[in-house]
C-alpha positions as a Python dict, from the first residue, in 0.01 Angstrom:
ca = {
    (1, 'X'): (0, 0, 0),
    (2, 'X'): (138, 334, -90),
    (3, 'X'): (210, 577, 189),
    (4, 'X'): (23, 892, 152),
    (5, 'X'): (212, 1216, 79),
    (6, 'X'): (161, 1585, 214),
    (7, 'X'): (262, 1862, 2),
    (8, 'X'): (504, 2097, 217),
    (9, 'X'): (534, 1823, 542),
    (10, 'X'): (693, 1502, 597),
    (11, 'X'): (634, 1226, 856),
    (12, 'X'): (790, 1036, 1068),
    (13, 'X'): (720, 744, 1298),
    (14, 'X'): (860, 659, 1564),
    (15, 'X'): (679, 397, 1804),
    (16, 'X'): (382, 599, 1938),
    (17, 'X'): (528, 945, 1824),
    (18, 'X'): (457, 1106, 1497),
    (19, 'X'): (701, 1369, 1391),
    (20, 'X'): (606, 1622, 1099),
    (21, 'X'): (841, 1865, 953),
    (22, 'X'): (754, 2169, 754),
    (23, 'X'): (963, 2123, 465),
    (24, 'X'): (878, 2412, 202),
    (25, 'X'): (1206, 2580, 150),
    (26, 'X'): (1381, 2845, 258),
    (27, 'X'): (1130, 2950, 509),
    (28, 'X'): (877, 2671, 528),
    (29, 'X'): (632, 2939, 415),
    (30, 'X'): (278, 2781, 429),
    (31, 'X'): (62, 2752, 138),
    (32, 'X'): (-320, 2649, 77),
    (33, 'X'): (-182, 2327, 6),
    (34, 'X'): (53, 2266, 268),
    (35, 'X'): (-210, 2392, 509),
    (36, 'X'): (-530, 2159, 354),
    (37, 'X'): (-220, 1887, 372),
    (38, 'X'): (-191, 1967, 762),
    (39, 'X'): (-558, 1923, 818),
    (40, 'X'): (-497, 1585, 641),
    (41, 'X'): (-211, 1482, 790),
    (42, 'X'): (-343, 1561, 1163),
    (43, 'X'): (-689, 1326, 1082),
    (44, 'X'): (-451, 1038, 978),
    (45, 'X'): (-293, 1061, 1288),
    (46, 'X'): (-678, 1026, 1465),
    (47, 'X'): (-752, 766, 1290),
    (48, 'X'): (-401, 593, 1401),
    (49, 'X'): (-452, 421, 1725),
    (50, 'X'): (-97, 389, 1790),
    (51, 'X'): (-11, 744, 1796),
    (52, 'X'): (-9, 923, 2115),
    (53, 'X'): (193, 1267, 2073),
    (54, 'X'): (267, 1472, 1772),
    (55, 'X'): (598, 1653, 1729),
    (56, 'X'): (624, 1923, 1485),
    (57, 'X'): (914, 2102, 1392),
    (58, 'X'): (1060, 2289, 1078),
    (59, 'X'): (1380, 2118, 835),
    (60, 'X'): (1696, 2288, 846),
    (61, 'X'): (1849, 2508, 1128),
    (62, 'X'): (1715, 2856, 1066),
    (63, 'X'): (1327, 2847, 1042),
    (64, 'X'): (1026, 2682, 1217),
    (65, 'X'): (804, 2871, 979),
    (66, 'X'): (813, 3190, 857),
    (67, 'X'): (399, 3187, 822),
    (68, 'X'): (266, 3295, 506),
    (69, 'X'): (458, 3408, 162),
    (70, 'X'): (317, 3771, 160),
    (71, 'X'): (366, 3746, -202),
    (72, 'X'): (1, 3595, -188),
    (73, 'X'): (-112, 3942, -23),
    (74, 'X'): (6, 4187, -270),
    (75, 'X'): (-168, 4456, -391),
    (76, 'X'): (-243, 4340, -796),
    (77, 'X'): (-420, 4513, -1121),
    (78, 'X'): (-771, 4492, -1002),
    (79, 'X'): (-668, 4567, -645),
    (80, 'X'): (-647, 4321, -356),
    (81, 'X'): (-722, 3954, -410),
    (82, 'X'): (-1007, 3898, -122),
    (83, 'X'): (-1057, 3507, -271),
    (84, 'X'): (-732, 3454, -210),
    (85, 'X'): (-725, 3609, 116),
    (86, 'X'): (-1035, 3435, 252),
    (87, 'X'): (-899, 3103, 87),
    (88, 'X'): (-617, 3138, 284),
    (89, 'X'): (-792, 3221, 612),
    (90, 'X'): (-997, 2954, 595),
    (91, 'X'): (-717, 2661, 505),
    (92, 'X'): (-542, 2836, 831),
    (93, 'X'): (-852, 2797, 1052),
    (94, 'X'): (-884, 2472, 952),
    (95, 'X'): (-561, 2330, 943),
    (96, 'X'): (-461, 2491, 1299),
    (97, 'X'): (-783, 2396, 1471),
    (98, 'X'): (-724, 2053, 1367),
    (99, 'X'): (-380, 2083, 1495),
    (100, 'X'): (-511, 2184, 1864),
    (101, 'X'): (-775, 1928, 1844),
    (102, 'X'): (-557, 1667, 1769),
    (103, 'X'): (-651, 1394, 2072),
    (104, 'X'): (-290, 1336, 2209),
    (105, 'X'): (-1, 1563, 2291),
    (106, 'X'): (164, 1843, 2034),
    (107, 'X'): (510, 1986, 2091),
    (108, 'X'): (628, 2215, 1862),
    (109, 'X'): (996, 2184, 1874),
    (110, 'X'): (1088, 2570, 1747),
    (111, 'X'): (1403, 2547, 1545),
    (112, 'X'): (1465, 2899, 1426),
    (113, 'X'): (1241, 3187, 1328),
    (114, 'X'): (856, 3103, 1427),
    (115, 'X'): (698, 3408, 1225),
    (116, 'X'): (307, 3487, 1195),
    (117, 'X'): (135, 3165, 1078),
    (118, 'X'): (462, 2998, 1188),
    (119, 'X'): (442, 3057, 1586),
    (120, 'X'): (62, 3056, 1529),
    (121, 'X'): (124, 2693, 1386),
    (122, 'X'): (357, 2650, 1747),
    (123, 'X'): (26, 2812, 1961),
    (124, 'X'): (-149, 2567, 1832),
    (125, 'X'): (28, 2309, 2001),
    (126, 'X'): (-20, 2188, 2377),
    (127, 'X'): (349, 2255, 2422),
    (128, 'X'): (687, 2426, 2303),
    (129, 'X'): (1028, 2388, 2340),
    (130, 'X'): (1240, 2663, 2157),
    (131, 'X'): (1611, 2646, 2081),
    (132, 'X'): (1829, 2916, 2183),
    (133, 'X'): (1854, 3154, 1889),
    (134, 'X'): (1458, 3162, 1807),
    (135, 'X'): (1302, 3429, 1760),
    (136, 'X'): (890, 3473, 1752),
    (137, 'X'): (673, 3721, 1663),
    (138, 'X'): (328, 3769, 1523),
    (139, 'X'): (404, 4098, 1272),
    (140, 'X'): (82, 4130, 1076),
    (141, 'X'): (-3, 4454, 1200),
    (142, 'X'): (312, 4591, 1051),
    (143, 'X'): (195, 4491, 705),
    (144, 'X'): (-198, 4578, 742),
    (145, 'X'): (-300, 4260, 843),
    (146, 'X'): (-374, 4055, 1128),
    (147, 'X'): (-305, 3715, 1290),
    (148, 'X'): (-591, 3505, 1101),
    (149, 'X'): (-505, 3177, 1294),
    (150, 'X'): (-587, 3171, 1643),
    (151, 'X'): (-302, 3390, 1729),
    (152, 'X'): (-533, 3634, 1936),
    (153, 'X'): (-622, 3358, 2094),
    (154, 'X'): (-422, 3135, 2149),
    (155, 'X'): (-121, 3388, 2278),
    (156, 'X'): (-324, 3580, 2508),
    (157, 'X'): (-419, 3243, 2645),
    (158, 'X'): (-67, 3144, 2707),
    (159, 'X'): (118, 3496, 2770),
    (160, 'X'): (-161, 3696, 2901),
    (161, 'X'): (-300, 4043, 2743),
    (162, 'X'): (-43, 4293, 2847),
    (163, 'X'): (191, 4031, 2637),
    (164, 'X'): (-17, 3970, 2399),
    (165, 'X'): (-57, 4299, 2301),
    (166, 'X'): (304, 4364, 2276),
    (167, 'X'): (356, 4098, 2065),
    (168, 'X'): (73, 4211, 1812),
    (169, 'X'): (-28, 4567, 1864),
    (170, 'X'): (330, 4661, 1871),
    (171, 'X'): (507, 4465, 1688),
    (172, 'X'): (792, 4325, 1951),
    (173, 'X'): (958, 4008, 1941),
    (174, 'X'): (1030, 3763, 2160),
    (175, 'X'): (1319, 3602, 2176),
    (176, 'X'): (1383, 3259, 2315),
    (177, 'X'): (1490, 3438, 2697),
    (178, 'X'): (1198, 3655, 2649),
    (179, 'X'): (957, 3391, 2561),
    (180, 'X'): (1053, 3163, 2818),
    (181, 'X'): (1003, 3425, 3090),
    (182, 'X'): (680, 3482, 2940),
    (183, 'X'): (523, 3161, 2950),
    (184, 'X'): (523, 3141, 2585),
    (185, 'X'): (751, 2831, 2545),
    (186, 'X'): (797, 2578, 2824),
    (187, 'X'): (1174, 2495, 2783),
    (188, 'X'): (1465, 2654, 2586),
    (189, 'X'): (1772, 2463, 2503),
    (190, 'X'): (2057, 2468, 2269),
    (191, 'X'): (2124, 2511, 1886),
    (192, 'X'): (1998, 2120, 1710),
    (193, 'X'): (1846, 1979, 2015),
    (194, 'X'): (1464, 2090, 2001),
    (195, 'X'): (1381, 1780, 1843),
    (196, 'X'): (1580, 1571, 2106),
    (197, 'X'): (1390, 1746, 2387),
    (198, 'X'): (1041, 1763, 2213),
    (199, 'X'): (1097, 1334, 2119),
    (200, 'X'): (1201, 1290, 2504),
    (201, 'X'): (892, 1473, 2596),
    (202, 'X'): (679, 1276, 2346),
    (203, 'X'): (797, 934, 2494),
    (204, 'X'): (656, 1038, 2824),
    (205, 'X'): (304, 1075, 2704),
    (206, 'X'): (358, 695, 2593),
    (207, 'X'): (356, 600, 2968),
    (208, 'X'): (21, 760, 3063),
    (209, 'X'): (-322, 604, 2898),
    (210, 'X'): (-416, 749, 2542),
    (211, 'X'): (-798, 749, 2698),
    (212, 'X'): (-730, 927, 3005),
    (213, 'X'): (-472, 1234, 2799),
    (214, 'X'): (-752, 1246, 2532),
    (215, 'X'): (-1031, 1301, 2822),
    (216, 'X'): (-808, 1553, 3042),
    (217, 'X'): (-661, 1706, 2769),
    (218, 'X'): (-1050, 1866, 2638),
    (219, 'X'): (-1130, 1901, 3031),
    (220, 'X'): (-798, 2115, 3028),
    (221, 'X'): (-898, 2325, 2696),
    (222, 'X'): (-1259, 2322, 2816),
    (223, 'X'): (-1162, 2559, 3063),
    (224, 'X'): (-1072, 2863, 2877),
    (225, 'X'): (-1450, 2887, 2760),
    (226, 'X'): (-1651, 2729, 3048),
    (227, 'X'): (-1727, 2893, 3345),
    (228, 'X'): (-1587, 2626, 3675),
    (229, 'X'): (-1909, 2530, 3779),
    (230, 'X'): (-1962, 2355, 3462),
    (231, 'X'): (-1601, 2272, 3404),
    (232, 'X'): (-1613, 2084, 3719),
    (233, 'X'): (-1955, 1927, 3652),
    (234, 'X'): (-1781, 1731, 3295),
    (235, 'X'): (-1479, 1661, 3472),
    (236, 'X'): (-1647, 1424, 3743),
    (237, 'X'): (-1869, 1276, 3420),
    (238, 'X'): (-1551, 1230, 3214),
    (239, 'X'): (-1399, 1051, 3554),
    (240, 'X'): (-1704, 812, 3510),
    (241, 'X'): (-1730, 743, 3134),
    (242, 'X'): (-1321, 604, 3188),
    (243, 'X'): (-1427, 310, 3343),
    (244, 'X'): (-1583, 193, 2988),
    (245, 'X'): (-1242, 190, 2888),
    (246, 'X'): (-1001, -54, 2844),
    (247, 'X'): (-733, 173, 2952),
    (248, 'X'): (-858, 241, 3304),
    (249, 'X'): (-883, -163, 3382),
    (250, 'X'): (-555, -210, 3227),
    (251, 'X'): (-392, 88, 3403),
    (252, 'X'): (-524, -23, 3777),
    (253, 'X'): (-428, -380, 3734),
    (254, 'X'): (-82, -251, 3624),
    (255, 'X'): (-39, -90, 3950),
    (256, 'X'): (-159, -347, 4170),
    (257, 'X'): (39, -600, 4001),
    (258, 'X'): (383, -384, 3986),
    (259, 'X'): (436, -392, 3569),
    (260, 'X'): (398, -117, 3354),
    (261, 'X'): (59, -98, 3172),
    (262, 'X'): (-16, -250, 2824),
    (263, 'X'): (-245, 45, 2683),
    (264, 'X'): (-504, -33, 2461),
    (265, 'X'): (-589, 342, 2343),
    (266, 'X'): (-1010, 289, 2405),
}
C-alpha cells in the first residue's frame, strides 16, 4: 500500500510518536496546500490508534516557519485579491484547529524563526520547546493585516494580554529568553536539540493512557470557555465514562500487580 504524501510536510514514525516537519524551503512558508495537507495529515494521525503525541518542527536550522509568503497578499491590477485572502484564512482555521484538536499531545519543537502563521502553527500546540537563537513574533499589523489563525487567541491564552498585546499591537519580538520568561515556550535549550527534547517529551506521554490524555486534555482546553461550575460538573462525568475503557482496567491492574501498563488506546 502506498504511503500517503503531504505537500510541504513530511512524517515520521517513531513507536507511538509522529514527527512532521515543515519542509517548504527556505522558510517553510505555508501555502493552501501545505495547510489543507496539515488538516490531512493531523486526521490520519486520529484515525491511528498507535499514535499518542505529535511533534512538529521545521527542516533545516534557521526556520520553524516563517507563516505565510506575503507574495500571496500583494496589492495586484484589479486591487487586492479577497478570494485569495479568505482562501487562505480559511485553510489556516482549519488546518490549525485541527492541529489543537488533535486527541494526544503536540510539541512544537521551534528550530529557528517562528513568524506569523509559523508561531501561530507552534500556539497551536499543547506545548513548546524553543532552541536558543529563536526568535517569535506575530508581525501582521506591521503589514496591514492581522493574525488570522488563532493567534489572538491562542497567545493571550498562554502569555496573558499585556503580552499579547506587545507581541501584536506593537510589533515586539520575543526572543527565546523573552519567551521563556513569558510563558510562551515551556523549555529553551541549545542550537539542534529541540527535536531531542520535544521526542524525550513525546515518549513520556507513551507512559500515561491514550484514553485518560484524550479526556483531560478537552477538560484542560474546556476551561478557557466554560465557566468552573460547569467545568467541574464534565470533569467528574468524564472521571465516570473512563471506566468503559479498556485503559482504566488495564492501568489499575498494572499498578496493583507492579508492571507497567499494556495500553489499549479505548
Amino acid at each position: 500500500m502506498t504511503e500517503p504524501t503531504y505537500a510541504g510536510l513530511s512524517l515520521e514514525k517513531r513507536g507511538h510518536t509522529a514527527i512532521v516537519t515543515l519542509n517548504n524551503p527556505p522558510a517553510h512558508t505555508w501555502t493552501d496546500h501545505s495547510l489543507a495537507a496539515l488538516t490531512r495529515l493531523v486526521k490520519d494521525l486520529e484515525a491511528d490508534r498507535d499514535v499518542y503525541a505529535l511533534v512538529i518542527t521545521g527542516a533545516g536550522e534557521k526556520f520553524f516557519s516563517a507563516g505565510a509568503d506575503l507574495k500571496l497578499f500583494a496589492p495586484t491590477a484589479t486591487g487586492t485579491d479577497k478570494a485569495t485572502a479568505a482562501t487562505m484564512a480559511r485553510r489556516f482555521g482549519e488546518a490549525f484547529e485541527t492541529l489543537a484538536a488533535f486527541h494526544g499531545v503536540s510539541i512544537a519543537a521551534i528550530n529557528g524563526y517562528a513568524m506569523g502563521g509559523g508561531l501561530e502553527c507552534a500556539l497551536a500546540c499543547d506545548l513548546r520547546v524553543a532552541e536558543e537563537h529563536a526568535v517569535m513574533a506575530l508581525p501582521e499589523a506591521s503589514v496591514g493585516l492581522l493574525p488570522c489563525a488563532g493567534g489572538t487567541q491562542w497567545l493571550a491564552w498562554n502569555v496573558g494580554e499585556a503580552w499579547a498585546k506587545r507581541l501584536v499591537l506593537l510589533g515586539d519580538r520575543a526572543d527565546a529568553a523573552i519567551a521563556l520568561r513569558i510563558g510562551l515556550v515551556d523549555e529553551v535549550v541549545g542550537k539542534g536539540q529541540a527535536l531531542e527534547r520535544a521526542l524525550a517529551l513525546a515518549a513520556k506521554v507513551a507512559q500515561q493512557s491514550p484514553s485518560a490524555v484524550r479526556a483531560c486534555k478537552r477538560l484542560i482546553q474546556g476551561a478557557r470557555h466554560g465557566s468552573p461550575q460547569q467545568t467541574l460538573v464534565a470533569e467528574r462525568e468524564a472521571f465516570i465514562d473512563l471506566f468503559d475503557t479498556a485503559d482504566r482496567s488495564e492501568g489499575v491492574s498494572a499498578f496493583l500487580e507492579k508492571r507497567a501498563p499494556q495500553w489499549k488506546n479505548g
